[in-house]
Structures are given as C-alpha cells and as structure tokens.
VOBA-892583 format. One record per residue (C-alpha): residue number from 1; residue in one letter; x, y, z. Coordinates in Angstrom, 1 decimal, decimal comma. Each point is the difference from the previous one (the first is absolute). Layout:
{doro NUM; tiro A; xx X; yy Y; zz Z} .
...
end
This chain:
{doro 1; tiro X; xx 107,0; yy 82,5; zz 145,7} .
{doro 2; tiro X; xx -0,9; yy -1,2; zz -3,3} .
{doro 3; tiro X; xx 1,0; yy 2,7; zz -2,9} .
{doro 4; tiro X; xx -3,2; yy 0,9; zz -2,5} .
{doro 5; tiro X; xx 0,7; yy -1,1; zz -4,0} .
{doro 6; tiro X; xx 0,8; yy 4,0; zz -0,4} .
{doro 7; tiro X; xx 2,6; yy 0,4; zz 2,7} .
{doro 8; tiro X; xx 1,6; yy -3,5; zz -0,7} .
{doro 9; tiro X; xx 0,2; yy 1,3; zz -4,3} .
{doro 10; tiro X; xx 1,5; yy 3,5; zz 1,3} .
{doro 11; tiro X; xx 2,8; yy -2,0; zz 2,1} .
{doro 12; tiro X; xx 0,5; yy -2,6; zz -3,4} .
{doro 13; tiro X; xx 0,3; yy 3,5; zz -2,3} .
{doro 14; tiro X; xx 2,2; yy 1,8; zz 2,7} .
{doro 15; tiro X; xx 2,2; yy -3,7; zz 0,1} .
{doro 16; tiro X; xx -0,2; yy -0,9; zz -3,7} .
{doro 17; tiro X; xx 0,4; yy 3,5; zz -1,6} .
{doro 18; tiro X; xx 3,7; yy 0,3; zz -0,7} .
{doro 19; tiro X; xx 0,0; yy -3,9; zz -1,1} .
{doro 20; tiro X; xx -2,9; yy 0,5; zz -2,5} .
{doro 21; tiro X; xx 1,4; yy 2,8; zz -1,6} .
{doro 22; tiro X; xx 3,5; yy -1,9; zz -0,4} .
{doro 23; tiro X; xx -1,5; yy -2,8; zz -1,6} .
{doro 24; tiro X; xx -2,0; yy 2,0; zz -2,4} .
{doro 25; tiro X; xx 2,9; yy 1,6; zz -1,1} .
{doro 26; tiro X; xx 1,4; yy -3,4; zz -0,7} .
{doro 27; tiro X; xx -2,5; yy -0,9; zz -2,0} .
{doro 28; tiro X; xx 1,0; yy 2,3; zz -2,6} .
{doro 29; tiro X; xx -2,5; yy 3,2; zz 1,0} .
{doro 30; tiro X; xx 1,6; yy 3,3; zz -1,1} .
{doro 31; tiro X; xx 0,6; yy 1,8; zz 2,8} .
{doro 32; tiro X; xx -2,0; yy 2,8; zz -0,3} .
{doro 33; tiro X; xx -3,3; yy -2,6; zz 0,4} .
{doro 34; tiro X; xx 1,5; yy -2,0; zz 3,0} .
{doro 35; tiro X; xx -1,7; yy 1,9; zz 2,5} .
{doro 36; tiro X; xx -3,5; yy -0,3; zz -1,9} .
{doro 37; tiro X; xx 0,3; yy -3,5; zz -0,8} .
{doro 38; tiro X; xx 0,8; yy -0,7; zz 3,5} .
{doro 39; tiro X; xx -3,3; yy 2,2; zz 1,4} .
{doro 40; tiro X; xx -2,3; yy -1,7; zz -2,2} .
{doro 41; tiro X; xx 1,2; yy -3,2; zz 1,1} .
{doro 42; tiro X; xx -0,5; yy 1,2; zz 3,8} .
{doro 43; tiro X; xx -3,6; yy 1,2; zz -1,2} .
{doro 44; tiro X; xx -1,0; yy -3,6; zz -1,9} .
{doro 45; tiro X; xx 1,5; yy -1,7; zz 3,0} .
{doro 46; tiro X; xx -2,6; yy 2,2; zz 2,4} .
{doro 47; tiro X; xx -2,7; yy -0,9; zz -2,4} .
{doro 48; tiro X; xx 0,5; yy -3,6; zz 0,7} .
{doro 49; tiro X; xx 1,2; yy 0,1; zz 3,5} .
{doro 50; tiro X; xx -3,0; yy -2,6; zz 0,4} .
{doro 51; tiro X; xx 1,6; yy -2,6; zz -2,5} .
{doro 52; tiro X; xx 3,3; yy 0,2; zz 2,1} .
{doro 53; tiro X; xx 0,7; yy -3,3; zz 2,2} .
{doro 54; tiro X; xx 1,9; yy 1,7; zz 3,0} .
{doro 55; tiro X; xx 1,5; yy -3,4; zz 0,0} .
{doro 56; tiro X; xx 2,6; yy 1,0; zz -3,0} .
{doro 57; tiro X; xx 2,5; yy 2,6; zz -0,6} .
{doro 58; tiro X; xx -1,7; yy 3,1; zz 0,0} .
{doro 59; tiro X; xx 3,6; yy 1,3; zz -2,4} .
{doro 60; tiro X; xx -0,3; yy -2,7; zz -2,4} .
{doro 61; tiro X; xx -3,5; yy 0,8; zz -0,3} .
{doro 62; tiro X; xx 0,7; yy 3,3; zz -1,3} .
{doro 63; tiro X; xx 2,7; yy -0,6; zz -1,9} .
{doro 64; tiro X; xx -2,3; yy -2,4; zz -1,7} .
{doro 65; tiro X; xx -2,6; yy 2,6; zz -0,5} .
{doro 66; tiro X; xx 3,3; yy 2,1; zz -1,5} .
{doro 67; tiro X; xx 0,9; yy -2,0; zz -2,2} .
{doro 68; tiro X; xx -3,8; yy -1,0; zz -1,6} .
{doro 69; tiro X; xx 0,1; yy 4,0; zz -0,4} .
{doro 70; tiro X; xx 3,0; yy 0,1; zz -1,7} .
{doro 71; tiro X; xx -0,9; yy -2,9; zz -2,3} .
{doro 72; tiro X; xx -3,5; yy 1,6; zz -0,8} .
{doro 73; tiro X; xx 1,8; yy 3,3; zz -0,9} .
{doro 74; tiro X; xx 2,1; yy -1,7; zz -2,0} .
{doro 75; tiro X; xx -2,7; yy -1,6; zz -2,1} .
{doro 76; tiro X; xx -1,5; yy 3,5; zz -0,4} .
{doro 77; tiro X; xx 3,3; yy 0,9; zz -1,4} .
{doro 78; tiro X; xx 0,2; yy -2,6; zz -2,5} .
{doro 79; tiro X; xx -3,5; yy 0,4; zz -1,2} .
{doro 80; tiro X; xx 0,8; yy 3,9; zz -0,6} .
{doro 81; tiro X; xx 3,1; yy -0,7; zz -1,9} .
{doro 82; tiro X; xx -1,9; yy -2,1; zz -2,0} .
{doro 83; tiro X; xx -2,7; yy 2,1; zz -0,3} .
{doro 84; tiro X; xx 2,8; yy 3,3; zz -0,6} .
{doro 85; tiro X; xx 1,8; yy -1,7; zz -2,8} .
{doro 86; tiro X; xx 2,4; yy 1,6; zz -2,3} .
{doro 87; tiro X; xx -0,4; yy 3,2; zz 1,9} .
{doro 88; tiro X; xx -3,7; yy 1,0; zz -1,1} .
{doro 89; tiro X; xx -0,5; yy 1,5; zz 3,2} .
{doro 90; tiro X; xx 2,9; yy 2,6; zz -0,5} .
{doro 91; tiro X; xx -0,6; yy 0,7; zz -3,6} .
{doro 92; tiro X; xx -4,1; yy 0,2; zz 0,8} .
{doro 93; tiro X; xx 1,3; yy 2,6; zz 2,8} .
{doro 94; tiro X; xx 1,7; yy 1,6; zz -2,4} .
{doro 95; tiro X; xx -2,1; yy 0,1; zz -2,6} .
{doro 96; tiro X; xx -2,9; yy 1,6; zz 2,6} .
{doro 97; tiro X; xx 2,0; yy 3,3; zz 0,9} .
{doro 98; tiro X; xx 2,4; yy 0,3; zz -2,8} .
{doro 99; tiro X; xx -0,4; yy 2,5; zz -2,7} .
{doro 100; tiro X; xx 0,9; yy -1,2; zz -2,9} .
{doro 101; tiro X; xx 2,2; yy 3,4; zz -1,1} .
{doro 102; tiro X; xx 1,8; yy -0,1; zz 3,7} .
{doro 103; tiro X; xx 3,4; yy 0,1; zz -0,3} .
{doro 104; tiro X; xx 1,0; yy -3,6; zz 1,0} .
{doro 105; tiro X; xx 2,9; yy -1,6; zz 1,1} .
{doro 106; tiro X; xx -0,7; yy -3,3; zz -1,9} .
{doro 107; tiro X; xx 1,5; yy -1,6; zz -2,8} .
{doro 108; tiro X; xx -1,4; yy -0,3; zz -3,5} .
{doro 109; tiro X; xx -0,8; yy -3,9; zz 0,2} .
{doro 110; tiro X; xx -2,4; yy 1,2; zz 3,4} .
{doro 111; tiro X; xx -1,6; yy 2,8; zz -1,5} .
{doro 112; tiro X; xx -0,9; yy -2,0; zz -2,4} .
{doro 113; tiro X; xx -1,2; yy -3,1; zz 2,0} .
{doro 114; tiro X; xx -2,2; yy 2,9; zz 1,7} .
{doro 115; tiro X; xx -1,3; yy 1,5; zz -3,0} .
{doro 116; tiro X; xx -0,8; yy -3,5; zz -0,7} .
{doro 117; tiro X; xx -2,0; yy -0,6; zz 3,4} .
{doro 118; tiro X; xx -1,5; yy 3,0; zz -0,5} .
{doro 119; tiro X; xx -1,7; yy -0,5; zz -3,0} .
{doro 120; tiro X; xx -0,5; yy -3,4; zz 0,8} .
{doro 121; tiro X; xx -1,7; yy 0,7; zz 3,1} .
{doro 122; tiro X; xx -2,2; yy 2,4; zz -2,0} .
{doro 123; tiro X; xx -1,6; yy -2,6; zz -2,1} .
{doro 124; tiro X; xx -1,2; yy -1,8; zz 2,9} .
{doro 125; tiro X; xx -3,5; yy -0,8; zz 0,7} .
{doro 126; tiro X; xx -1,3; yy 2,4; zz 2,9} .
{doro 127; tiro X; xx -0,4; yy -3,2; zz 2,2} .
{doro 128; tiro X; xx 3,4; yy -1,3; zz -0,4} .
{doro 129; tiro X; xx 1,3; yy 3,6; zz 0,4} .
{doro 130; tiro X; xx -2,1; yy 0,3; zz 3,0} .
{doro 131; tiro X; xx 1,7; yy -3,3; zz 1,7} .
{doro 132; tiro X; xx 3,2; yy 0,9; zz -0,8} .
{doro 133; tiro X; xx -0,7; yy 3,1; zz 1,8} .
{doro 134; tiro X; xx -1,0; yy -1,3; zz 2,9} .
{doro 135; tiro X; xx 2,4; yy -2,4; zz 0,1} .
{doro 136; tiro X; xx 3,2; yy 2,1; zz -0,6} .
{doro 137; tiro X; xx -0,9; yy 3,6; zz 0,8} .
{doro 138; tiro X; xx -2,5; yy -0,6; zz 2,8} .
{doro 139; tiro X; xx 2,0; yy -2,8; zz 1,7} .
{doro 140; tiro X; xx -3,5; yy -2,3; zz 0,5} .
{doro 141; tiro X; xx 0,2; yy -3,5; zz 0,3} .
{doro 142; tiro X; xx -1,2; yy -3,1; zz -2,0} .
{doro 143; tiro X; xx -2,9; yy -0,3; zz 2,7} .
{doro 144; tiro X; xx -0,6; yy 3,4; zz -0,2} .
{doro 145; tiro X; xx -0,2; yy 0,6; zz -3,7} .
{doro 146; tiro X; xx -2,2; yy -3,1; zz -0,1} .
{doro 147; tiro X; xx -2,6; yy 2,2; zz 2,7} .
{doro 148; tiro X; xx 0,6; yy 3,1; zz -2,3} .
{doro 149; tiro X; xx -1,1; yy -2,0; zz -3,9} .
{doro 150; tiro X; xx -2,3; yy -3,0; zz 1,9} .
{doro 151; tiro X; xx 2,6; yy -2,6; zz -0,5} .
{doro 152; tiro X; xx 1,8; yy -2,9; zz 1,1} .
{doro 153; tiro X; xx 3,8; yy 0,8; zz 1,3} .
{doro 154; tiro X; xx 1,7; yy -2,9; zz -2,4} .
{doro 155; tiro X; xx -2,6; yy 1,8; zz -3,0} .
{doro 156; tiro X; xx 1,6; yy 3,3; zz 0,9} .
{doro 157; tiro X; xx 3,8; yy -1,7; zz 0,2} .
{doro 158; tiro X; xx -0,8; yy -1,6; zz -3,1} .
{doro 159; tiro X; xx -1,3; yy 3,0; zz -1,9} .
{doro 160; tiro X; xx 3,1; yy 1,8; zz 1,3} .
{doro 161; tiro X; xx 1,8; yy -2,4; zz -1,4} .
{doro 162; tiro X; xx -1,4; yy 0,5; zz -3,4} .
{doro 163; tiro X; xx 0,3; yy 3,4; zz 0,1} .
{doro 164; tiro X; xx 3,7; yy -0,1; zz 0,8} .
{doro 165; tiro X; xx 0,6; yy -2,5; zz -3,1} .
{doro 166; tiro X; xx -1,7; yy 1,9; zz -2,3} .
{doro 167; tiro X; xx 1,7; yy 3,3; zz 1,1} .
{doro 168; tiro X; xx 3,3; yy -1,6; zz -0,4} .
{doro 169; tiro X; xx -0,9; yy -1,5; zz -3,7} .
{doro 170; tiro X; xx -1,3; yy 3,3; zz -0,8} .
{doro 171; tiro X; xx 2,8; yy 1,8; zz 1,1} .
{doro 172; tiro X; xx 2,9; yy -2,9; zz -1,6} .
{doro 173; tiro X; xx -2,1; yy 0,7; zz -3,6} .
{doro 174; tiro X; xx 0,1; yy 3,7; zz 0,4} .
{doro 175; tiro X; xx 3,4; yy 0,0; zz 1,0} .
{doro 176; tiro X; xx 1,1; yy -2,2; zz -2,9} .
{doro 177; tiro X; xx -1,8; yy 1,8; zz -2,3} .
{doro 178; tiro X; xx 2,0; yy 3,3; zz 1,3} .
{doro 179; tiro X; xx 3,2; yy -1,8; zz -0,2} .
{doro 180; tiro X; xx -0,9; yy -1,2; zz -3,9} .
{doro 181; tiro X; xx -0,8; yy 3,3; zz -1,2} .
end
C-alpha cells in the first residue's frame, strides 16, 4: 500500500520534529522562537510538497527550508536596524505617551535630546509626520506605507531616510545651540 503525500508529510514531521528543532536552535534562533520557526518551516514544506523529489532526503530538505527562513529573518533584522537607527524608535515611543512634566527617571543630556525630538518633530511637514507615524507607531511596512501615500517601497525607504537625517540635523543644531547658551 502506497502512502498518500499527506500521510507520508505526517510520518516525515512525526520523524523530523525533534531534529528540526535542534538544528534551528543551532542556527542561532532564540529559544523562545524555535518552536515557530520550526512550524513554519513544516507549513512551507507542505506548501511545496509537490516541488519535493522523494528521491532526496526528506531531513535535509527541511533543514534547507530552515535555514532560508532563518536567513530571510535575518535580513528583515538588518533592514529594521537600519531603518531603527540611533534609537528613534524608542525615543519616538517615548515622545508619543510621555508628558512632558512626568516625573522621569532620565538624565539631563536625554531630556534634553527629547525636548529636542520633540520640537523637532513638531516642525515637520504633515506628510513626513504622517510616515513617520506609520512607520514607527503603527509598525507598517515599506510596502505598506507605499499602498497607504500611492508610492513606490524604495520612494517611501528613501523618504524615510530623509526624514531621519534631517531629524537628527535638526536635533544636533538644537542641541548645540542649548549647550552654547
């Protein structure tokens, strides 16, 4: 009796399991996201069962689909690291629930880097503001901001880009000037 493509992929997840989720963990996963980097690699092999040669190693197979998962989510670390630079993301968090007269735990030197946010942030076109919004506060993607303003993804990256440079002149000249007087 021949096995059907689901029961022979229920008997390769049953065998393979254990040894996916070890060599995940090699590859440098935290361990909290072992499990889920293992089950998504279980659900893109299921999705391709058809593209599988039953002629190779069903094992390395998925460890090969591991590992491109891993790599991908690496690159999607890198590009927010980039995009997260000198910790805008925590001081635009900040800045977005943070009264200014709270009593803060923060040095002088960061409240004044987030007055300095602050106001530059406020001279912002709307558009830019809007972005940055959307970006940092809403969490949406470079494709997805491109849906939200009718623009390209490298256009959006770009203009992200600009707004980030011209937030951190703004603030190094504010910041200077508060140091000079």
């Amino acid at each position: 009796m021949e096995l059907s493509d689901r029961e022979l992929f229920t008997e390769q997840v049953r065998e393979h399991h254990a040894g996916l989720r070890g060599f995940v963990r090699s590859l440098g996963v935290n361990p909290l996201w072992v499990d889920d980097v293992a089950q998504e690699a279980f659900i893109v092999a299921y999705n391709r069962l058809d593209e599988f040669d039953r002629d190779r190693d069903f094992g390395a197979w998925l460890r090969g689909i591991a590992r491109n998962l891993v790599i991908n989510e690496r690159r999607k670390d890198a590009r927010r690291k980039r995009i997260l630079s000198d910790n805008l993301t925590d001081v635009l968090l900040s800045t977005s629930s943070v009264a200014e007269d709270e009593d803060l735990e923060m040095g002088d030197t960061a409240m004044a880097k987030l007055k300095a946010l602050r106001e530059c942030i406020g001279g912002l076109p709307e558009k830019s503001l809007l972005m940055l919004k959307s970006r940092y506060e809403n969490e949406n993607s470079a494709h997805e901001i491109a849906e939200e303003f009718e623009m390209k993804p490298p256009a959006v990256r770009k203009a992200l880009e600009r707004i980030r440079t011209s937030l951190r002149k703004c603030m190094e000249e504010r910041l200077s000037l508060a140091v000079s007087t």
